[in-house]
ZALUMVO-448236 format. One record per residue (C-alpha): residue number from 1; residue in one letter; z, y negated, x. Coordinates in steps of 0.05 Angstrom, whole numbers, always signed. Layout:
BEGIN
<NUM,'A',<Z,Y,X>> ...
This chain:
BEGIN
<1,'X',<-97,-88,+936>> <2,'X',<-24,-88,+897>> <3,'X',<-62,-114,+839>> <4,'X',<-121,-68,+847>> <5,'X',<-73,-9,+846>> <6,'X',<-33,-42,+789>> <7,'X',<-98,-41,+746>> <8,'X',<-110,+27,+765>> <9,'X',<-37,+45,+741>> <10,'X',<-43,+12,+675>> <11,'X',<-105,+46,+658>> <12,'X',<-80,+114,+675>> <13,'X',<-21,+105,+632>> <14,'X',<-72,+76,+570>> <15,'X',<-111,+139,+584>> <16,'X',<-57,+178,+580>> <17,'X',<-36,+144,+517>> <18,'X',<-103,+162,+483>> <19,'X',<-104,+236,+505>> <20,'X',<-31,+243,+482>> <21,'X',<-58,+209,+408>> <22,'X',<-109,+254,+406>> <23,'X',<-70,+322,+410>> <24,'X',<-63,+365,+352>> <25,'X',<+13,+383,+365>> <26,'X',<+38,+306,+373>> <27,'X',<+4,+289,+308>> <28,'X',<+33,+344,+267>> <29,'X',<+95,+322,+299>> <30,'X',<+92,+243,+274>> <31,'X',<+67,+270,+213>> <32,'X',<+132,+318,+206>> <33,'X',<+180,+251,+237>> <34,'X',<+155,+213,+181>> <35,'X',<+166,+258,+126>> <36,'X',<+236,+267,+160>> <37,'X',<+235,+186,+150>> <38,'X',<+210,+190,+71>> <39,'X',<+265,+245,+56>> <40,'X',<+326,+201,+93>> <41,'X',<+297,+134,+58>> <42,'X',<+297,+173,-8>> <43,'X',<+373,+189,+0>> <44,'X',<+396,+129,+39>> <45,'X',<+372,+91,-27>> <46,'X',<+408,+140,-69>> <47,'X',<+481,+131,-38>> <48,'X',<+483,+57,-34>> <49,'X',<+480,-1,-75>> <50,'X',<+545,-21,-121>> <51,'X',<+563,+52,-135>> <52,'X',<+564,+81,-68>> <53,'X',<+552,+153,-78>> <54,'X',<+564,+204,-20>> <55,'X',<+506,+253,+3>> <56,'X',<+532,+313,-17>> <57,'X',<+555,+289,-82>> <58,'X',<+481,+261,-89>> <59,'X',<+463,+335,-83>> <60,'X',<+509,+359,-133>> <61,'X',<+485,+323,-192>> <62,'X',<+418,+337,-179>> <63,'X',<+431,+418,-197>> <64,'X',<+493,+400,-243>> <65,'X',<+495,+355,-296>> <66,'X',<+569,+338,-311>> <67,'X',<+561,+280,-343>> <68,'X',<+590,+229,-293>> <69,'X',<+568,+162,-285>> <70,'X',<+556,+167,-213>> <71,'X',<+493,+225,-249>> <72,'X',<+476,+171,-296>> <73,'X',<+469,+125,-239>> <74,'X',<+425,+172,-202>> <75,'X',<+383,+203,-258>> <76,'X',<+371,+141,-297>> <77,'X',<+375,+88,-252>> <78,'X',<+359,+93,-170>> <79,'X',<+317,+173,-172>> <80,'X',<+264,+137,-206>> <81,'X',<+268,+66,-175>> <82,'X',<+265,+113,-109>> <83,'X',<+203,+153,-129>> <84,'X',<+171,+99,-151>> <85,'X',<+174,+52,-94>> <86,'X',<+142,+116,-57>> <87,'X',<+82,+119,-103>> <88,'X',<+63,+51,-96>> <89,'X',<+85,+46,-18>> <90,'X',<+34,+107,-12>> <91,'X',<-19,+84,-60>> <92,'X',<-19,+9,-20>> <93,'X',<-19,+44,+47>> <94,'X',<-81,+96,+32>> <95,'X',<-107,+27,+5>> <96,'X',<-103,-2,+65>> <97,'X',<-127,+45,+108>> <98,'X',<-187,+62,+68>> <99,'X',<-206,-18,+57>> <100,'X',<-201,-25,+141>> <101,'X',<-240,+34,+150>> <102,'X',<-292,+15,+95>> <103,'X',<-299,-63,+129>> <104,'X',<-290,-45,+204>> <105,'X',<-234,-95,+206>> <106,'X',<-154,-78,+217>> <107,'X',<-134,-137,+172>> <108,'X',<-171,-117,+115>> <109,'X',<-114,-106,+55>> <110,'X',<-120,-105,-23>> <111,'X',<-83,-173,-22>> <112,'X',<-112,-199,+28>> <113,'X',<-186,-192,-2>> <114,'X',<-181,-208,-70>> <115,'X',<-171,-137,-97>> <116,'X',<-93,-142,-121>> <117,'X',<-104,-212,-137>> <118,'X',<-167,-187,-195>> <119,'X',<-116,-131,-213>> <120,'X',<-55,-181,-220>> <121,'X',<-95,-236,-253>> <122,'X',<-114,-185,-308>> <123,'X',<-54,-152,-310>> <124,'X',<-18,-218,-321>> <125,'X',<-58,-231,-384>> <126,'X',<-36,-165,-415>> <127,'X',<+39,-195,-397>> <128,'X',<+28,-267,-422>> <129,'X',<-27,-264,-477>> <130,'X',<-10,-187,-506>> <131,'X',<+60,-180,-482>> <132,'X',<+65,-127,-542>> <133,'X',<+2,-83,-514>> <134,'X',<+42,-77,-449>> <135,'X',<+14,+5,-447>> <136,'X',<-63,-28,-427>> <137,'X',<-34,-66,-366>> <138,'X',<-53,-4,-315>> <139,'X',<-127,+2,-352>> <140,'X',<-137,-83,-349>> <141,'X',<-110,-81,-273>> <142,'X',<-164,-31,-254>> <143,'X',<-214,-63,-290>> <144,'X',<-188,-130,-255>> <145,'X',<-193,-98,-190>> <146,'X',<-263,-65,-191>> <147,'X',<-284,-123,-217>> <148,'X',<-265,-163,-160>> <149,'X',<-293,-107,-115>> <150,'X',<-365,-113,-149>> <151,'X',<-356,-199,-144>> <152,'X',<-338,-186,-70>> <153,'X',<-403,-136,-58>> <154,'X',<-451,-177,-90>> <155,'X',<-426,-246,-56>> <156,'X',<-426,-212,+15>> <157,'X',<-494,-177,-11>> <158,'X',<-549,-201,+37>> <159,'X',<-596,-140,+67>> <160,'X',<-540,-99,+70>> <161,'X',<-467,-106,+74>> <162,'X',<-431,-127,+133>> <163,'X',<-354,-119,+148>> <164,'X',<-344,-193,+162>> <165,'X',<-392,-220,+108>> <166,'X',<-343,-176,+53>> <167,'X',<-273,-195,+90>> <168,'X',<-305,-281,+76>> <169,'X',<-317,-264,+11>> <170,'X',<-248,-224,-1>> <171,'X',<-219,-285,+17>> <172,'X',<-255,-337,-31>> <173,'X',<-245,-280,-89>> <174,'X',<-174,-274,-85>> <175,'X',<-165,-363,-78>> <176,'X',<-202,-355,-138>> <177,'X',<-162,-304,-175>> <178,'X',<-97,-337,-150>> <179,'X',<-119,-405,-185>> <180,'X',<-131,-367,-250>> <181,'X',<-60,-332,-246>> <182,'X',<-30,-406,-239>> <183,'X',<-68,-430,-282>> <184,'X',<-53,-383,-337>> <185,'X',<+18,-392,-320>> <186,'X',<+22,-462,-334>> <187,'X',<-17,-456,-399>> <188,'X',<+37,-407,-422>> <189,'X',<+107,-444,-382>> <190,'X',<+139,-411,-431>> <191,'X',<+130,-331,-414>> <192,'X',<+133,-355,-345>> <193,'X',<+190,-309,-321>> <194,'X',<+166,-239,-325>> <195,'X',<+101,-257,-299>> <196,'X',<+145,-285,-238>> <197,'X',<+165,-219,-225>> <198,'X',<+103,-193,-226>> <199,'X',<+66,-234,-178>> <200,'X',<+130,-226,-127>> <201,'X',<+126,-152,-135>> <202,'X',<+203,-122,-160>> <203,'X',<+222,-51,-182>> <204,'X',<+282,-72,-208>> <205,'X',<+290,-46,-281>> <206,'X',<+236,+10,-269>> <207,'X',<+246,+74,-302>> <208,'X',<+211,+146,-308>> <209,'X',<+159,+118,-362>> <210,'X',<+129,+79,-302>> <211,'X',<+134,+136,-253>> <212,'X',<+96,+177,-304>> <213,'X',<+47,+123,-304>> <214,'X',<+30,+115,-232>> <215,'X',<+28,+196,-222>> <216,'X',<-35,+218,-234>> <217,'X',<-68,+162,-201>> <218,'X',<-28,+172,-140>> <219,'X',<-40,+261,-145>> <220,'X',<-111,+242,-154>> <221,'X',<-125,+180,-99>> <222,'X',<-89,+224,-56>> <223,'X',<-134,+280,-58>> <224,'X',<-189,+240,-61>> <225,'X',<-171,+199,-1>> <226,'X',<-163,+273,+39>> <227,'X',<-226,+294,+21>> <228,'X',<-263,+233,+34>> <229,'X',<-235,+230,+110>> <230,'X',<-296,+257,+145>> <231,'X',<-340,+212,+114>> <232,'X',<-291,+159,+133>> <233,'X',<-288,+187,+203>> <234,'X',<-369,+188,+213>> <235,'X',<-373,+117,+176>> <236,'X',<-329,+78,+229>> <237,'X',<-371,+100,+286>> <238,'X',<-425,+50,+254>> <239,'X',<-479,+37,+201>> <240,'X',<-535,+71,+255>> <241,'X',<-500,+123,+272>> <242,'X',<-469,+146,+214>> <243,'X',<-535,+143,+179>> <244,'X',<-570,+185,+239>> <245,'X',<-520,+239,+221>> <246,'X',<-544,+229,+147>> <247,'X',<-483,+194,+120>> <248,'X',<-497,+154,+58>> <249,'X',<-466,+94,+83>> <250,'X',<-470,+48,+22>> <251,'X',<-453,+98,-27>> <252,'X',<-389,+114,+20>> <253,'X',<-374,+48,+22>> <254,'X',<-374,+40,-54>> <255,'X',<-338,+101,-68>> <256,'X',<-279,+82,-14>> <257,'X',<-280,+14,-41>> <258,'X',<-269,+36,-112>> <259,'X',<-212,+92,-96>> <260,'X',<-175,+40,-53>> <261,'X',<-185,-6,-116>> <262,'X',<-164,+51,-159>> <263,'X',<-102,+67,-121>> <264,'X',<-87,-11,-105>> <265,'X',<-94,-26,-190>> <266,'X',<-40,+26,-206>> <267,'X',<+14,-2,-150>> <268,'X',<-1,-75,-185>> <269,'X',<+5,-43,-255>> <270,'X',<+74,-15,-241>> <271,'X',<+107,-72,-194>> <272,'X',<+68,-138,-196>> <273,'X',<+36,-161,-130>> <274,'X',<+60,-125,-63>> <275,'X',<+32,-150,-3>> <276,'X',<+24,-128,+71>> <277,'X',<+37,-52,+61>> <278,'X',<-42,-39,+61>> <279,'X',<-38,-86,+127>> <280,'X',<+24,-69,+162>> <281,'X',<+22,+15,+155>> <282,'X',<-48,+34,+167>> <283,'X',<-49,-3,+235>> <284,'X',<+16,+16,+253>> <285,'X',<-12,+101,+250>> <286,'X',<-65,+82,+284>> <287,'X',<-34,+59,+334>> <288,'X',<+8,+122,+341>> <289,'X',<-29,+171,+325>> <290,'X',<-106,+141,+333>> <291,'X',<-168,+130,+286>> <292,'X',<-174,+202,+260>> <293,'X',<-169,+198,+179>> <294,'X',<-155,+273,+170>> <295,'X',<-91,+244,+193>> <296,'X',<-86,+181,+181>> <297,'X',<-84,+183,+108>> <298,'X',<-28,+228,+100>> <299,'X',<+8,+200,+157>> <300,'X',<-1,+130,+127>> <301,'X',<+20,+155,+53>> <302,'X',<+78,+177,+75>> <303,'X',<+105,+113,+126>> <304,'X',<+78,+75,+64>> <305,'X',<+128,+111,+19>> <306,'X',<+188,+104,+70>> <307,'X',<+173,+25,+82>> <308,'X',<+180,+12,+12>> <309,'X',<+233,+45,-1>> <310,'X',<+271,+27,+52>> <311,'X',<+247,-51,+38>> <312,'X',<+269,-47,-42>> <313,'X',<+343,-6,-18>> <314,'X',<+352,-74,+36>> <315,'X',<+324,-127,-22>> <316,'X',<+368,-105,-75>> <317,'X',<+443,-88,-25>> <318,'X',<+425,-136,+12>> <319,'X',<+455,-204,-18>> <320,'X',<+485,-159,-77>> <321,'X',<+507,-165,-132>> <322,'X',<+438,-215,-132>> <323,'X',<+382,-178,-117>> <324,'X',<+314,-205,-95>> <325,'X',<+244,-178,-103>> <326,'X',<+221,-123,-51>> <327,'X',<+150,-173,-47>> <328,'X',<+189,-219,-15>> <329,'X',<+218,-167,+42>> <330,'X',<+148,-145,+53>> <331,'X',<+120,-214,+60>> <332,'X',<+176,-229,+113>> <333,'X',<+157,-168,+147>> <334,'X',<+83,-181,+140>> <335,'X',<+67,-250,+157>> <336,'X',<+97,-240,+228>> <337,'X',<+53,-178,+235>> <338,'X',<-6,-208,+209>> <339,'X',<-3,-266,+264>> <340,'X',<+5,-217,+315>> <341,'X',<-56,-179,+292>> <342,'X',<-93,-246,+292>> <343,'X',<-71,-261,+358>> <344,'X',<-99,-195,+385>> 
């Protein structure tokens, strides 16, 4: 009877889990704690590293430019490492959550299927073969990621598409893509470095030009990815029934598929190969705030944008003056995670 009522208690308190998830006022809430989180991650980033600046002097020189080197610092140096980590840590999370909705599967990621790997594999030829056309590396990297995306669809191709048939062939895709990165790599030993950092995913050196780049891809997935959310919302209750509310379901799927590609080709253009985000952040919303995408995408753009920032201010303070790549933070932080989603 103790476990009886026990049962009974733990399914009241799940209930009451889900009914709190699905009010209005707490998700505007999360939604308002985590752009609370992106604007302390922002600053926190800002005052430390090996000029520790204070808060309000942070504030200072961003209305007054006197010239010190603690503005330098800030204007030149960490305000656009900052807003850049953001970008991609949004673009990678909308990604995600767009790629799990998209394959009915919570560990669907751009790295994980293949489509960072055809975006890194063809952005790593710009760096080793054209090192001196380095402007076309966010143009190959989408091209390198749809075309992984169309490899994937046609493998998995077969009546229809399923969810598991396209996660399989995610998998083989990105093996293969990852053998043609190393073996490019050892072809060319001698260019070697750079491309390291790219496939470990740094923003160290970054600067405005490559905020400027990422921009309008991130304005523009963004406001695709909001207006898409009701289609996303009717396609994860299933092919039937999406299609017997008169959902185009493969034409969804396409179009997802190619704005997550879209929005995972400009993070790879910009820092190299990040992993996890796309994994980590989507599931983690949905966890708080349930499967709704009219609030799921912004909520996961924005703990997208705090995670890597908050990842690339611990990877570069942490063992400093040496600083390691944030793709190795997020792979530390991912793996675990991953397992445990396995394991569920």
């Amino acid at each position: 009877m103790a476990r009886s009522m026990n049962k009974t208690g733990d399914q009241n308190v799940e209930g009451s889990q889900v009914a709190l998830r699905d009010r209005l006022a707490y998700r505007l809430i999360v939604i308002g704690l985590l752009f609370l989180a992106v604007v302390g991650a922002f600053f926190y980033g800002n005052a430390v590293g090996t000029i520790k600046i204070p808060f309000n002097r942070i504030l200072e020189v961003l209305f007054f430019d006197d010239g010190s080197m603690e503005r330098l610092t800030i204007w030149n140096i960490r305000f656009p490492r900052m807003i850049l980590g953001g970008l991609v840590g949004m673009n990678l999370a909308i990604a995600g959550a767009l790629l799990q909705g998209v394959m009915s599967n919570p560990l669907a990621d751009p790295s994980i299927i293949g489509i960072s790997s055809g975006a890194g594999l063809f952005g790593i030829f710009i760096l080793v073969i054209m090192p001196q056309h380095m402007a076309l590396v966010p143009i190959f990297a989408f091209v390198g990621a749809m075309s992984a995306a169309i490899i994937i669809y046609i493998l998995a191709w077969k009546g229809g598409i399923q969810p598991t048939r396209i996660i399989l062939a995610g998998v083989a895709v990105s093996a293969l893509f990852s053998a043609g990165i190393s073996g490019m790599l050892v072809f060319y030993s001698d260019r070697v470095h750079g491309a390291l950092t790219f496939m470990n995913g740094s923003l160290s050196a970054r600067s405005w030009g490559e905020v400027f780049t990422i921009l309008p891809y991130s304005v523009i997935g963004l406001l695709l990815s909001l207006m898409s959310s009701t289609h996303m919302n009717i396609l994860i209750l299933g092919d039937d029934v999406a299609r017997g509310l008169g959902l185009e379901v493969e034409k969804t799927r396409m179009f997802c598929t190619a704005l997550a590609a879209l929005l995972a080709a400009s993070a790879v253009s910009v820092v190299g190969l990040l992993g996890f985000v796309g994994l980590i952040v989507p599931h983690s919303i949905r966890l708080l705030i349930g499967n709704d995408y009219r609030f799921m995408i912004p909520a996961s753009a924005l703990l997208g944008a705090a995670l890597v920032m908050l990842s690339d201010t611990f990877a570069r303070t942490v063992f400093s003056p040496t600083e390691i790549p944030v793709g190795i933070v997020m792979a530390v932080l991912g793996a675990p995670f991953f397992l445990y989603l396995l394991r569920r």
